[in-house]
C-alpha positions in Angstrom: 33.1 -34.2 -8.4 33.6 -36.1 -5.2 36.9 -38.5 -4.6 34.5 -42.0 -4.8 33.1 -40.6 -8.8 36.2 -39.9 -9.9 37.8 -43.4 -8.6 34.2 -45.4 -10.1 34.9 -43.1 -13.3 38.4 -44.5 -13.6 37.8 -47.9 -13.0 35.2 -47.5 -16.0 37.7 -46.3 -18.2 40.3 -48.9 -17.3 37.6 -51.9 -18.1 37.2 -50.1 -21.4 40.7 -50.0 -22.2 41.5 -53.3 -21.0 38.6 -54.6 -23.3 39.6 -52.5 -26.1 42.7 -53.6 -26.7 41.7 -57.4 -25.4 41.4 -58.5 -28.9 44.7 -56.6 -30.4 46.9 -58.8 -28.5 47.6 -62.4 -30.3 47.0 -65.9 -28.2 50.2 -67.6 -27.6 51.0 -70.6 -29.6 52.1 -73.8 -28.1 55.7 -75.3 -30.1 57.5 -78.2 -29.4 58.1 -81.6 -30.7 54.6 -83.2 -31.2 52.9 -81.9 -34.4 55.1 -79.0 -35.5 52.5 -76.4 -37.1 49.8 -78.1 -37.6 49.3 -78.8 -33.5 48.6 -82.5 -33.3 48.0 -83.8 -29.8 50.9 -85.2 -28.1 50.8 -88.8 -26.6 52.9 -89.8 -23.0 53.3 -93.3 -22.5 54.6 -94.6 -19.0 56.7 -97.4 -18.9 57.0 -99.5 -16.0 
């Protein structure tokens, strides 16, 4: 095999990797002080 099929084949196999394992890896969760757990909206209010 040529130099440009091996570098196409190994861009294939990353993508298929990368999408493989896409749905093993967990969202990341937003904390703080408006809602706790249950992730109720948080309200800013400018004062003048």
């Amino acid at each position: 095999m040529d130099k440009y099929t091996k570098t196409v084949l190994t861009v294939i196999a990353v993508a298929l990797v990368l999408i493989a394992t896409q749905n093993t890896i967990t969202p990341a969760k937003a904390r703080g002080d408006c809602g706790g757990e249950s992730y109720n909206p948080c309200y800013v209010k400018l004062v003048n």
